[in-house]
N, C-alpha and C positions, 0 to 999 in steps of 0.2 A: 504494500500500500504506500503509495507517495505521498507527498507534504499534505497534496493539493486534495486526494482520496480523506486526509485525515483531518480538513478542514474545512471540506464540505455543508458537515453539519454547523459550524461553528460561526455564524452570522458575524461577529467582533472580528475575526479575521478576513474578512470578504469585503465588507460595506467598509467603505474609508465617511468619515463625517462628510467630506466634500462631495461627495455623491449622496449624500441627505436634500434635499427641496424642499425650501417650503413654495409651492405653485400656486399662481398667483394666474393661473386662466381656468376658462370655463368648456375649453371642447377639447375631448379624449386626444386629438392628432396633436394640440398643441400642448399636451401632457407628456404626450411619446416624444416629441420631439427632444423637448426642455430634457429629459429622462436619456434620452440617445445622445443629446450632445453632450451632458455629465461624463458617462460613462466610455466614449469616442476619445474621451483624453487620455484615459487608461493604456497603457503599453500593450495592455493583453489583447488591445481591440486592433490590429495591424490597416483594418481596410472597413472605415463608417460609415461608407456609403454601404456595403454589405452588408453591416449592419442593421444599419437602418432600412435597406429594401426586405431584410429577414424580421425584424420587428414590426415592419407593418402587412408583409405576407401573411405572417401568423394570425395577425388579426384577423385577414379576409379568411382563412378558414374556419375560424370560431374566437368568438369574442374570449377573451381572459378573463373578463369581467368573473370572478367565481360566485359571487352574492355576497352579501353581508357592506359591501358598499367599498371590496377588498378588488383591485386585479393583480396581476399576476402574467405580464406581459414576459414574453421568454424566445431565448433561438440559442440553438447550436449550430457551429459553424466551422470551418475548417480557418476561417480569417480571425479567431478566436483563440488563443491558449493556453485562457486561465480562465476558468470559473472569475465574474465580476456579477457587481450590484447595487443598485442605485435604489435608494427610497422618495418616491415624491408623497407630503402630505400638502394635499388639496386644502386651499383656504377657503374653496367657492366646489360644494359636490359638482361631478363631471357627469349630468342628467343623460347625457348622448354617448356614453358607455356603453348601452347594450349587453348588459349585464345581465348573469343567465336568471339572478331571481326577478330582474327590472328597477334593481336598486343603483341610486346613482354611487359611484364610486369617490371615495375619499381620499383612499392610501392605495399608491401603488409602487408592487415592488419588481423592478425592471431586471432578471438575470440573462446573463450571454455566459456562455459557456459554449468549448469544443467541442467537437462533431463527434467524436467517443466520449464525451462526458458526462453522458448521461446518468448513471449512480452519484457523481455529485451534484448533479441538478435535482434529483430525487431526496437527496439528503438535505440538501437546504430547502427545498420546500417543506420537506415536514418539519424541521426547523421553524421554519417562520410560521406554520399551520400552528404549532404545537402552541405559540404562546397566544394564538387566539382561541383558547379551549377554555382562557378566563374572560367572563366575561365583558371584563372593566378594562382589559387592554387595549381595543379600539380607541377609546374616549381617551385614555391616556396619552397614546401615540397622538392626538388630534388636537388634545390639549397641551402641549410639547409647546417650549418657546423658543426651543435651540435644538444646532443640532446633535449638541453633546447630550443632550436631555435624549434624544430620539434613539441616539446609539445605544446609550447606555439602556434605553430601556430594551432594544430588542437583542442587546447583549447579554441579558438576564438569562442563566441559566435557572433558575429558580421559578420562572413558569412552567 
């Protein structure tokens, strides 16, 4: 198992604060966007225009949006070489989400990961699933006024 296998799960070593958002529009594309150019500065990301036609591809085949007002935008890609991750929290819900319960989205967590990466794409989603199993986490993350407040709370191994 490599670094990057054993760190999949581990949210604090993946998200840099800098790739924390607080977003400040109101339609899904200019959420991705904001969320793709964070992440595009990242070393791991070699080619963002690939990126970025791979994050809005994924869209067209089904929305991320997962319900609870959470998405969960994602690609693997061979222009990719590391598991990366961006968090945007929405100031204004993003009503034109298309989200599978029809709730508008608040928090969205952007990963890119390599074209064989998929075991740690898998491990950091339940990661980040995991700390929405408490209730009050949402509102938390929502109610955040930094982005040290945001890390640290999704750095919480104690959810």
């Amino acid at each position: 198992m490599n670094t990057s296998d054993q760190l999949a799960g581990d949210i604090s070593k993946i998200l840099k604060q800098k790739n924390i958002l607080f977003l400040d529009c109101v339609y899904k594309n200019d959420a991705l966007d904001m969320l793709i150019k964070s992440l595009s500065a990242e070393p791991e990301i070699s080619d963002s225009e690939d990126f970025r036609k791979g994050i809005f591809y994924r869209e067209t085949l089904m929305s991320t949006g997962i319900g609870l007002g959470i998405a969960v935008p994602h690609v693997r890609l061979d222009s990719i070489s590391d598991v990366v991750m961006a968090v945007g929290i929405c100031q204004t819900p993003l009503t034109d989400y298309d989200s599978i319960d029809g709730s508008p989205v608040q928090i969205v967590f952007m990963i890119a990961a390599g074209k064989e990466q998929h075991p740690q794409y898998l491990r950091l989603l339940a990661s980040i699933s995991r700390h929405f199993k408490d209730s009050g986490f949402k509102q938390e993350l929502l109610e955040s006024k930094s982005t040290a407040e945001v890390h640290n709370l999704l750095s919480s191994n104690s959810r």
